[in-house]
Phi, psi and omega in degrees: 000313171315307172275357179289294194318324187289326200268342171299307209285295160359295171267321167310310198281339149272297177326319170279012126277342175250009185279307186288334185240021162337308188262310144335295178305284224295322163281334170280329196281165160320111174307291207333288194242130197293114153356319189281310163326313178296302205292302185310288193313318161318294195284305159349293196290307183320308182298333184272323169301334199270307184332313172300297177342311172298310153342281186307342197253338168320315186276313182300303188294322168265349190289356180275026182242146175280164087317108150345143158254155176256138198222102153342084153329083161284068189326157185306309156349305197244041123322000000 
């Protein structure tokens, strides 16, 4: 969980350096790989951590609940 919050945390902290300077970046950098790409994969990753978070608080949040296991109504019939 600790390293999902780092890789959030990680990439939220590029994007607010390269979002304000946008425009800036995008005439200096290497054409081959596009700015828009990186800047997209970031918010990718960001969206994929808060979901795994969510998981976790999801999981935490039900595990002091038992789960029932549930038994399959087998007719006599269909043996």
């Amino acid at each position: 969980k600790q390293s999902i919050t780092n890789t959030k945390r990680h990439y939220e902290n590029q994007l607010s350096a390269l979002l304000p300077n946008y425009q800036n970046l995008l005439e200096n950098l290497n054409k081959q790989e596009p700015l828009d790409q990186h800047i997209q994969y970031c918010i990718d990753t960001i969206n994929g951590c808060e979901s795994a978070l969510l998981a976790y608080e999801k999981a935490a949040k039900y595990s002091e609940n038992e789960i029932n296991i549930v038994k399959v109504f087998i007719p006599e019939g269909d043996k």
